[in-house]
VMD Tcl script that draws the C-alpha trace (Angstrom):
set ca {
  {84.93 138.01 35.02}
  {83.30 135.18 37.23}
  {84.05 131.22 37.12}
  {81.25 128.96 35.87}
  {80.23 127.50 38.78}
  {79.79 123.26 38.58}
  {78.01 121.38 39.94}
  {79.32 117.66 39.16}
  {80.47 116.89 42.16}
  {77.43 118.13 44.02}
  {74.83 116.50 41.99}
  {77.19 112.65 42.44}
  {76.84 113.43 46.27}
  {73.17 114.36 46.01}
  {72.40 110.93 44.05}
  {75.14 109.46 46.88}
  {73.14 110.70 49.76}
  {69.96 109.66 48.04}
  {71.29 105.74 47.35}
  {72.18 105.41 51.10}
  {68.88 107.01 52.07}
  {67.10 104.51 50.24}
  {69.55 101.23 51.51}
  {68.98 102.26 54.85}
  {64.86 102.80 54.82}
  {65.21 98.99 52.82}
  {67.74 97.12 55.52}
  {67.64 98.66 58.94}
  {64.00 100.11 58.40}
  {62.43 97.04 57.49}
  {64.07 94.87 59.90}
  {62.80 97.57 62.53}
  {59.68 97.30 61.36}
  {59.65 93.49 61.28}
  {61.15 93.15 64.94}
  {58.36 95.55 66.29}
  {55.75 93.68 64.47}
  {57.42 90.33 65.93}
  {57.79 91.33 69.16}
  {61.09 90.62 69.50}
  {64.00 93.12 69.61}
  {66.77 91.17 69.95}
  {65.93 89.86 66.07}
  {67.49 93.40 65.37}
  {71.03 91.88 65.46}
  {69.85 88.31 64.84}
  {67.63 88.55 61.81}
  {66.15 85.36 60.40}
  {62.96 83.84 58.85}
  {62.45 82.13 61.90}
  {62.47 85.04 64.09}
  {61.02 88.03 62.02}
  {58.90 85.77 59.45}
  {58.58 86.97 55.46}
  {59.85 90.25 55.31}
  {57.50 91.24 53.13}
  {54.96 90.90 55.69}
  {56.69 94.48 56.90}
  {55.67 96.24 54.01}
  {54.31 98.51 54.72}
  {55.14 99.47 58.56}
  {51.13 101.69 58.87}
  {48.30 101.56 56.45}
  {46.93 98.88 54.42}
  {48.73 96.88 51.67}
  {47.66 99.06 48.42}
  {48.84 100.21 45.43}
  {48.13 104.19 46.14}
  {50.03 103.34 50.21}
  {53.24 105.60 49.57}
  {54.82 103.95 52.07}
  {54.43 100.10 50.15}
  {56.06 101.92 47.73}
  {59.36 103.41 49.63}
  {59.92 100.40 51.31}
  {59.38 98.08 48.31}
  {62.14 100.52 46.57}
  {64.35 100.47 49.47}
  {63.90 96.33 49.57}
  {65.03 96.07 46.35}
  {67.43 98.02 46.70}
  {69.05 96.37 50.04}
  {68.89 93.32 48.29}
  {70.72 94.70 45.22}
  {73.38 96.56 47.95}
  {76.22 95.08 46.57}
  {75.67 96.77 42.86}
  {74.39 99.47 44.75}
  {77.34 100.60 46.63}
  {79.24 99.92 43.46}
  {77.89 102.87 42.01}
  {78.07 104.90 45.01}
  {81.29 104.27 45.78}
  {81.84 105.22 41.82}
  {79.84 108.41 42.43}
  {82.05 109.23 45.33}
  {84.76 108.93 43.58}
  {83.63 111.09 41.13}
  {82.22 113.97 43.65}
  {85.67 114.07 45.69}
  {87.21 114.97 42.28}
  {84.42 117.39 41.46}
  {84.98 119.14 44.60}
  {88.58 118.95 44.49}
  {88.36 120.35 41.08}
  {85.85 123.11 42.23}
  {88.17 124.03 44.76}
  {85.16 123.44 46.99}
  {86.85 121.85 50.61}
  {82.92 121.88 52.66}
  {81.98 119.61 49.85}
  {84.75 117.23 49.10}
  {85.09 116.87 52.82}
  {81.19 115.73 52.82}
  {81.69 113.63 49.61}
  {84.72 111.89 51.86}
  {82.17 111.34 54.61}
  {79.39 109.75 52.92}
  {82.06 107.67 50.49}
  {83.72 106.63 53.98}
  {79.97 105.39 55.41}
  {79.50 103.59 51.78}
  {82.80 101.65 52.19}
  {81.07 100.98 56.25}
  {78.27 99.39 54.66}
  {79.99 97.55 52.25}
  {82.27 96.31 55.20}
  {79.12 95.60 57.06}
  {77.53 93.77 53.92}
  {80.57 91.01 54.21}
  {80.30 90.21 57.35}
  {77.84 87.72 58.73}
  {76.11 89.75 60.04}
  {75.38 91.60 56.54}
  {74.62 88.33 55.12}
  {72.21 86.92 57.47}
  {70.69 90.57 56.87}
  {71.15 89.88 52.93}
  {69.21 86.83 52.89}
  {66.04 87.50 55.40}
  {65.70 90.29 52.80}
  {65.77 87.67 49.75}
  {63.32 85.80 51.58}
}
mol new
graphics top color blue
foreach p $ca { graphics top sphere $p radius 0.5 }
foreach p [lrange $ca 0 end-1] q [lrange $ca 1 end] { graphics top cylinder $p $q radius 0.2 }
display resetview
């Protein structure tokens, strides 16, 4: 007789994945997009109002600024949700938690060693979200 096999774990790593998919296209991929558009790499670790301008001037990077542009939509989502990192990484840290168990539970190493990973590069950004760095970041994007 076989095991059920679950999939808890691998679903909380899926949404995991997804959440840090959507930060990053909302922090670092706007504020690439802005520093092109500026002219001005070096805003890339120096992000500001004065330097990069409204960053919803960004949005999106190609196309025009319509409702049916996908991309207005992905990057609006991923704005939002940058600017909400701190509850978002909350939940994905929660999520990691709870996929490292799954897998542990599932007997499943390849997975609980990737929900490890990604919990590991949530705890980077929340690191990265303290410092000033991550604030001056935090509030271009409130802007």
């Amino acid at each position: 007789m076989t095991r059920p096999q679950r999939t808890g774990g691998r679903r909380a790593l899926t949404v995991q994945v997804f959440l840090l998919a959507v930060c990053f296209v909302g922090s670092i991929g706007l504020l690439t997009v802005a520093a092109v558009r500026a002219g001005d790499p070096g805003a890339l670790l120096h992000p500001g109002l004065e330097r990069l301008g409204d960053p919803k001037e960004s949005i999106p990077p190609i196309g025009p600024d319509a409702l049916w542009n996908p991309l207005v939509w992905i990057f609006g989502w991923g704005r939002v949700a940058a600017m909400l990192v701190y509850l978002v990484a909350f939940v994905a840290l929660i999520l990691g938690l709870a996929a490292i168990a799954g897998a542990r539970q599932e007997g499943d190493r390849r997975a609980r060693r990737a929900a490890i990973a990604v919990t590991a590069i949530w705890l980077l950004v929340v690191v990265t979200a303290l410092t000033p760095y991550g604030g001056s970041l935090h509030s271009w994007l409130l802007d």
